[in-house]
N, C-alpha and C positions, 0 to 999 in steps of 0.2 A: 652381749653387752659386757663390758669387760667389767673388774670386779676385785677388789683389795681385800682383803682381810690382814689387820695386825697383830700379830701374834708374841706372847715376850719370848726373843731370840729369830725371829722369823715372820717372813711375810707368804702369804697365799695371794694369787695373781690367778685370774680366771681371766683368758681372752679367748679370741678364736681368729678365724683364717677362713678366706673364702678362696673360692677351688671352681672354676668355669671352665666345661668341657662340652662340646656339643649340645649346647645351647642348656646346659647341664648346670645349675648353680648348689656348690656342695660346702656347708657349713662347717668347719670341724673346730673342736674345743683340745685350745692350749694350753694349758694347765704350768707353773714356776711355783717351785717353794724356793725361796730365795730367804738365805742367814748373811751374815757377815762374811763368811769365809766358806760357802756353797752355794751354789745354784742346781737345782732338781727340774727337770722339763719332764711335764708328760704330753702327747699325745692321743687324744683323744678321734680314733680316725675315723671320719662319718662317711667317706667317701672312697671313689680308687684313685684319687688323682694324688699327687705326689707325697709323699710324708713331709711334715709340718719342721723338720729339723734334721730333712735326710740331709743338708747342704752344711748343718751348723761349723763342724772343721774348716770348711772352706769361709765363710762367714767368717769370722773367729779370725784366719790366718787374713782377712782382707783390712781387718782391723786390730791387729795386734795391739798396737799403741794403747788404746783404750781397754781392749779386752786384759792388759794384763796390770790393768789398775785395780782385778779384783769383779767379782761374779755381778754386782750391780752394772757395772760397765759393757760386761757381758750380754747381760739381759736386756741394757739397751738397745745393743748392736741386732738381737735376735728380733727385738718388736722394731723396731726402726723397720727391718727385714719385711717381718709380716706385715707394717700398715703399710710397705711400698707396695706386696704383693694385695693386697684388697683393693689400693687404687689402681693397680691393671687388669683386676679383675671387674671393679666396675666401668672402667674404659671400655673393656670388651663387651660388656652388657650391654651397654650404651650405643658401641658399634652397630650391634646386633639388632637392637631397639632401633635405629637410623636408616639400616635394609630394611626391615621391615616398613617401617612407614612409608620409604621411597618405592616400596613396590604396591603397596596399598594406591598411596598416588595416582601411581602409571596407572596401575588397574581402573581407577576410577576416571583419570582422562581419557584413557581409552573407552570406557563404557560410556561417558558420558558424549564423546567424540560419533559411537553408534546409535545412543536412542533413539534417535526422532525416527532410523530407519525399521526399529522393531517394536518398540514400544505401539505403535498404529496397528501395527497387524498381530495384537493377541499374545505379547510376550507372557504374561499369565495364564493363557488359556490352554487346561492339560489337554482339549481333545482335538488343535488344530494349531500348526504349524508350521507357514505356507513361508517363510523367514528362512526355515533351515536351508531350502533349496538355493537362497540366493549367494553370489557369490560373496557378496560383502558380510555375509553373516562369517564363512568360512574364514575370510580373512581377519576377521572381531578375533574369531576365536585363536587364530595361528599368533595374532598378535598380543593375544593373552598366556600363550603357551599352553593353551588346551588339547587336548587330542582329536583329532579329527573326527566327527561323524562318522 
C-alpha cells in the first residue's frame, strides 16, 4: 500500500512494484525521500526480477521536459513508470489465470464427453478395472494429454 509521510523540508513516499515471472508474483518496496530541490530512491529488492530504477536515465531522458522542472516532476515520471508496470503485471496474471480455466474446461468437457462410458464399469472401484483395456479409455486419456498406460 503506498504510503506519505510529511515531514518539515521533506516528504517520505513508501510504494512498491510488482515483478511476474514464471507464474512467479514478486512484491518489492520503493521507497522516495523527496525535498524541494532532491529526490532520494531506495530499492527495496524482494525478488530477482529486474531493479525497480535499473531504467531510471532512460526514464528521465524520455521525459526531459517535466523531469527538469525539478525532483517532484521526476518522481512523477518514475511512479507513472511503476503503476504502468503493475498493470502489465496484472494483465499477465490475468492471462495466466484465462489458460488456466480454458484448460480446466477442456478437461471437464472432455471428462464429461467420457463418463457414461466408465463411470458403469467401477471408475471408483481400486480392485477392478475392466475400462483401462478399452480403446476409448486410451483415447480419454491421449486427449487429456495423460501418459499412456
Amino acid at each position: 500500500m503506498p504510503k506519505i509521510e510529511d515531514y518539515p523540508g521533506h516528504n517520505l513516499i513508501l510504494f512498491n512494484r510488482y515483478a511476474y515471472a514464471h507464474k512467479q508474483l514478486t512484491v518489492e518496496e520503493v521507497d522516495f525521500l523527496q525535498g524541494k530541490d532532491f529526490l532520494v530512491t531506495v530499492n527495496r529488492r524482494g525478488g530477482t526480477g529486474p531493479r525497480a530504477f535499473e531504467r531510471i536515465e532512460e526514464l528521465a531522458g524520455l521525459d526531459i521536459a517535466n523531469v527538469e522542472k525539478g525532483p517532484d516532476f521526476l518522481l512523477h515520471v518514475i511512479l507513472d513508470h511503476t503503476v504502468d508496470g503493475k498493470l502489465a503485471t496484472i494483465e499477465a496474471i490475468e492471462d495466466d489465470i484465462e489458460a488456466e480455466e480454458e484448460e480446466t474446461f477442456r478437461t471437464l468437457e472432455v471428462a464429461f464427453e467420457y463418463h457414461h462410458i466408465f463411470l458403469p464399469w467401477g471408475l471408483y472401484d481400486d480392485h477392478w478395472f475392466p475400462w483401462r483395456a478399452d480403446p476409448r479409455w486410451q483415447e480419454y486419456r491421449r486427449r487429456l494429454n495423460f501418459p499412456p498406460n
